[in-house]
N, C-alpha and C positions, 0 to 999 in steps of 0.2 A: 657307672663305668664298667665296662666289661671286664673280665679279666683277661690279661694279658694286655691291654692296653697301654697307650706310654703315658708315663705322669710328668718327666722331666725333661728340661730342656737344655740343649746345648749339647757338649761331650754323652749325654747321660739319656739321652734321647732314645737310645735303643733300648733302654732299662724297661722291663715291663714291671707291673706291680710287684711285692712283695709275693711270694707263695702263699701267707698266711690271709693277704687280702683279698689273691684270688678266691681262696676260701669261703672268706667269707660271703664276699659279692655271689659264688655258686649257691650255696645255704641258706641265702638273704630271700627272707618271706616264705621257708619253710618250715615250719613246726615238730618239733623233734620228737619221733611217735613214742618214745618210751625216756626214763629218766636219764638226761643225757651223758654220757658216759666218752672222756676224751681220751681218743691216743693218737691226737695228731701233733703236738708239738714233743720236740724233744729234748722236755723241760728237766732236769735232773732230780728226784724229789728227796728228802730225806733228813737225818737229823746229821747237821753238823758236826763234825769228831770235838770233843769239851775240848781238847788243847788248843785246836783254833780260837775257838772264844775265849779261853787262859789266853792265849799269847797278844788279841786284839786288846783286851782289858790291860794285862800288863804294858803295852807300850802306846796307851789311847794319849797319853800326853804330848806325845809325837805327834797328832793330828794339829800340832800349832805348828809343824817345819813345811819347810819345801822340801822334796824328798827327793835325791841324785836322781839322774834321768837315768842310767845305769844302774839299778838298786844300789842298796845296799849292801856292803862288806858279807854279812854274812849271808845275805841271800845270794850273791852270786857264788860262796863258795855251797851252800845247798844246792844250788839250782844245778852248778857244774859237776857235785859230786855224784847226784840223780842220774844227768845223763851218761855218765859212766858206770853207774853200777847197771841202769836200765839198759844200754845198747853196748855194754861188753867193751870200751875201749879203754887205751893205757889213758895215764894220769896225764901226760903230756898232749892228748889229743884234743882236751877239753880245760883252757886256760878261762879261768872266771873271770878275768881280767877281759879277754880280748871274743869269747866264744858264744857268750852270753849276755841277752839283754831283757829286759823285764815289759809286761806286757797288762795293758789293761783290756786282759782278755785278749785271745787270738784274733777275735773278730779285728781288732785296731790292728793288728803286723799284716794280716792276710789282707788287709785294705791299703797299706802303708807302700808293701812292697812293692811291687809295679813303680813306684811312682820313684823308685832308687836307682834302676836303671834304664829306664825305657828312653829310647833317643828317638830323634828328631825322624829320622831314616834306619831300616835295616836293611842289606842286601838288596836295597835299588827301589825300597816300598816302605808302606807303614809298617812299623814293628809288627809282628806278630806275639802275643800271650794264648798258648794253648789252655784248656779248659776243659776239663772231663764232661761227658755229659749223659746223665745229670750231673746235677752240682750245686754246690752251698752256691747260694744267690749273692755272697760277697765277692766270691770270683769274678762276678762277671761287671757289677756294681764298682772293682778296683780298677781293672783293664779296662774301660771307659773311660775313668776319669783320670787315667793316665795318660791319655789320646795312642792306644794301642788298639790293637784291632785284635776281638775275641776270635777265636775260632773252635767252636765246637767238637769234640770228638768223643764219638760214639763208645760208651762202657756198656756194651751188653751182655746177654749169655753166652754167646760166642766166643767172646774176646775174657772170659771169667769175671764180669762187670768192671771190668778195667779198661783203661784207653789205651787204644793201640795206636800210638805214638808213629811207628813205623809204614801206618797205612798211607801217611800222610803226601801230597805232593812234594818235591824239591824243594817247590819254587814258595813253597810257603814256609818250608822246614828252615831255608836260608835266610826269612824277615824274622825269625822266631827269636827272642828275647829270654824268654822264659815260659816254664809251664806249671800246673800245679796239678798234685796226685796228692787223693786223700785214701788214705789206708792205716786203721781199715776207713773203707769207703762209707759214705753218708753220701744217698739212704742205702746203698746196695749191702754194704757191711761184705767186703770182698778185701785180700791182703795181699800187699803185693811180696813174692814171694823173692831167693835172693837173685832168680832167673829175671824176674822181670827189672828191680835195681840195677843188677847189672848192665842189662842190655840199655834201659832207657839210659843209663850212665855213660855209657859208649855211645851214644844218640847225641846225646848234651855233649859231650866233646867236640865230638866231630862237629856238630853244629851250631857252637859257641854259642849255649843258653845256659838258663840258670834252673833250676830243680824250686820251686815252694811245696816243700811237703805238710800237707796238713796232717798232723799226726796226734789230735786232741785224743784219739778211742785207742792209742794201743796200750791202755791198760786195761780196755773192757775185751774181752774173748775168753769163747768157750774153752777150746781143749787147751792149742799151741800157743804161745805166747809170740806177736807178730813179732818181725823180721823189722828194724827200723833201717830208714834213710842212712840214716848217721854211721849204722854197722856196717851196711855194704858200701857205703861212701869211701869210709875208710879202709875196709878192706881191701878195693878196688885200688886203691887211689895212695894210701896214706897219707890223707886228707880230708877234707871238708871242700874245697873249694865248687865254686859254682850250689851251692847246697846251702838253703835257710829250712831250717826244720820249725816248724809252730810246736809248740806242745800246752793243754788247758788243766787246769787245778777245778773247774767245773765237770770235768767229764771227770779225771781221776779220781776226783777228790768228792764228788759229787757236790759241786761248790761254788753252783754258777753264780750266785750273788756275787759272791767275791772279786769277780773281775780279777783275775788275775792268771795273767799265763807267762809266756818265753817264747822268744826266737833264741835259735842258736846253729851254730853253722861255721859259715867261711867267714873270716876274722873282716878281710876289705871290705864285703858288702855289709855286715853289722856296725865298722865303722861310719858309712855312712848311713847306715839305719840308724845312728846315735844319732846325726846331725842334724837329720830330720825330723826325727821326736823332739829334738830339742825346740822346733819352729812348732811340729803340729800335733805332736804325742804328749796328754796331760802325764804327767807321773805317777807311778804307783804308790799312793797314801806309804808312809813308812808302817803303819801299825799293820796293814795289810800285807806289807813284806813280810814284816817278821811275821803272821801267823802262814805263811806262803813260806817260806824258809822251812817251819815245821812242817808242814806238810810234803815238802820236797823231801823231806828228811825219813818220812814216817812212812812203812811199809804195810801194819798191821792194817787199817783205814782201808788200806785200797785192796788189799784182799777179799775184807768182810765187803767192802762197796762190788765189788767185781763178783762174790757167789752170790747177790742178791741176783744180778743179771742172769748169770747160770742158771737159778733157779727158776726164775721166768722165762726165760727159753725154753727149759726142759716143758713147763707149764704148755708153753704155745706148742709144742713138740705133742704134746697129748692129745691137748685138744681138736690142732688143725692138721696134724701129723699125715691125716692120710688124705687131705684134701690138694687137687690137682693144682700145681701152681704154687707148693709151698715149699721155701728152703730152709733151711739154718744158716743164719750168716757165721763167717769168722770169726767177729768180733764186732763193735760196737752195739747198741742198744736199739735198731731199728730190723722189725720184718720187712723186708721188700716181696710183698705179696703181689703174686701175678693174677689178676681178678679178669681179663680181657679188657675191659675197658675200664681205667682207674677213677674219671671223674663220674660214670654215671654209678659205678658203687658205690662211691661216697656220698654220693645224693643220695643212694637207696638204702645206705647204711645209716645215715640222718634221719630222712620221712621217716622209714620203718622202727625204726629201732634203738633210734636215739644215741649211736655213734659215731664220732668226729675222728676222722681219718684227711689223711692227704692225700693227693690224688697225685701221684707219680709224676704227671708232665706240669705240672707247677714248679718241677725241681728241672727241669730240661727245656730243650730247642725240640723243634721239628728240626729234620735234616731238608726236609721239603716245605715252604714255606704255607704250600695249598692241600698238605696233606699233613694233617693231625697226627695219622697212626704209623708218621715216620721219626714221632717225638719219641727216642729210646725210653721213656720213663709213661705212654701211653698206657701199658697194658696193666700198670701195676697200681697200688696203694703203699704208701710211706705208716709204717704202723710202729707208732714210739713206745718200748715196753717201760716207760718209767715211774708208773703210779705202783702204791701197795701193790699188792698181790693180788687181795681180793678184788679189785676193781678191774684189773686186768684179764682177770678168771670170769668177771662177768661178761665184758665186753666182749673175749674172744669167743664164748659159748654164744652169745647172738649174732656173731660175727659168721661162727660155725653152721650154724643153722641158716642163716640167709643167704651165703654163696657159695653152700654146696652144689658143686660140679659146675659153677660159673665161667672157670677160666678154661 
């Protein structure tokens, strides 16, 4: 099977593979010239903080309940207290009760959502769900299978790896339902700052849609600590409405096993995001709340998790620093390295040398369907800084050497 190829059928037909299969299918019957070394997923790696596994040990006898589709009492008063001390709002902005709802992993709300409001017809056509592009491959895998029509838009250098929302026709803007902006962005690692909230904020007014903000990495960044959805929502607004914010305890918390995240936002549409998990969202284990509770609670964690990041930055800052095509992102845990062409590096960074990388338009569209080098995510490689140190010091020092002055 090629990559990019369709596997599904029906609504989901446009779906191509997985990024990780095209991958592989690329790779497939190549021998990896030196001992293979990965930075293409962006897998969180690390020891666990002990009070997590105190809190799962203390409430394991909980694994015999069914556990509220709403967490728990006190996990929705951590979960609500977090986003207030994190995105600066009054106590009244963030009710536990009505604002928050628990999540087996973001990946389940950012697939969930589409499916809450998308109608039959928007503005005389099929809904539209905007989608940055590139993009988490759940975006576009949701908006399918909610019979909404994706529509690509272009986050390049230009635009500061961001979608420019306003480029858009009318006549699309008026079928538009909803959009989704992840900041910092995945792979590009770009923030949106309070100029661009605002304005897509006035965008979504005017044009009666809803905001899915992916916001699993705004606890990874280097200097500034990013700008949230939730802060200019409110500011803008004093409110939430039209606004579902995701947030991950695997990025934060570096704790992707856990499965455990949040939505939270405009009270109507989490009501019916309740109503629906109750059909097709399993519940979040109660012993898994409660160590999700402590974690929402605990600050030191995500500090020490976030200077390992810095640290490896600064790292790839040394090493690749002066090679053409290299940035710093914002925030998150991904190099979006400009190489010219992202899928035959990766191939060469495999044969040679025994490096697993992604190759940029695994995560994007073409804008031209006959033309490859008009996939915004063409020119680059997706490079995940999440192993130790010393592994990632080797990989980028081969990395260094084989595509010097490449891009």
């Amino acid at each position: 099977m090629l990559p990019g190829q369709q596997v599904f059928p029906g609504r989901l037909a446009g779906l191509p593979q997985s990024s990780f299969a095209q991958l592989a299918t690329l790779l497939e019957g190549i021998a990896p010239g030196r001992t293979p070394l990965s930075l293409s997923v962006g897998d969180p790696q690390g020891t666990p903080p002990p009070f997590v596994l105190e809190a799962i040990a203390r409430n394991a006898h909980l694994f015999g309940q069914y556990p509220p589709i709403n967490g728990t009492e006190d996990w929705r008063l951590a979960a609500a207290g977090w986003l207030r001390r994190r995105f600066a709002l009054p106590e009244s902005a963030v009710d536990p009760e009505r604002h928050v709802l628990p999540l087996n992993g973001t990946r389940e709300g950012l697939f969930l959502a589409p499916f809450i409001l998308t109608p039959e017809q928007k503005g005389g056509g099929r809904p539209v769900i905007l989608i940055p592009n590139p993009f988490y491959q759940v975006y576009a895998a949701a908006v399918l299978g909610a019979g909404a029509e994706p529509v690509f838009v272009p986050a390049r250098a230009e635009t500061g790896f961001l979608p420019d929302f306003q480029a858009l026709p009318k006549t699309v803007l008026e079928r538009t339902v909803a959009a989704y902006v992840c900041s910092p962005s995945n792979p590009e690692g770009a923030v949106a700052d309070e100029n661009y909230w605002r304005t897509l904020f006035d965008f979504m007014d005017r044009y009666d849609f809803t905001l899915f903000a992916d916001e699993c990495y705004a606890d990874i960044y280097l200097d500034k600590q990013p700008l949230g959805a939730m802060t200019a929502r409110h500011s803008q607004s004093g409110g939430l409405t039209r606004l579902l914010s995701f947030h991950s305890l695997s990025k934060r918390s570096a704790l992707p096993g856990l499965r455990s995240g949040m939505v939270a936002g405009d009270p109507a549409l989490l009501a019916r995001f309740r109503a629906l998990r109750n059909y097709a969202g399993p519940q979040v284990a109660m012993p898994i709340m409660a160590a999700s509770a402590e974690a929402w609670r605990d600050e030191a964690h995500v500090a020490a998790n976030r200077a390992t990041y810095q640290e490896r930055f600064r790292l790839a800052a040394r090493i690749l620093g002066n090679r053409t095509g290299f940035r710093l992102p914002d925030g998150g845990f991904f190099l979006w390295l400009d190489v010219g062409n992202g899928e035959e590096a990766a191939r060469t960074l495999w044969r040679e040398d025994g490096i697993r990388v992604l190759p940029g338009a695994y995560m994007g569209r073409p804008e031209n369907p006959v033309d490859p080098e008009s996939n915004p995510g063409f020119r680059y490689v997706r490079v995940a800084l999440v192993s130790d140190l010393v592994t990632i010091e080797a990989a980028l020092v081969r990395m260094a050497d084989r595509l010097s002055g490449t891009a």
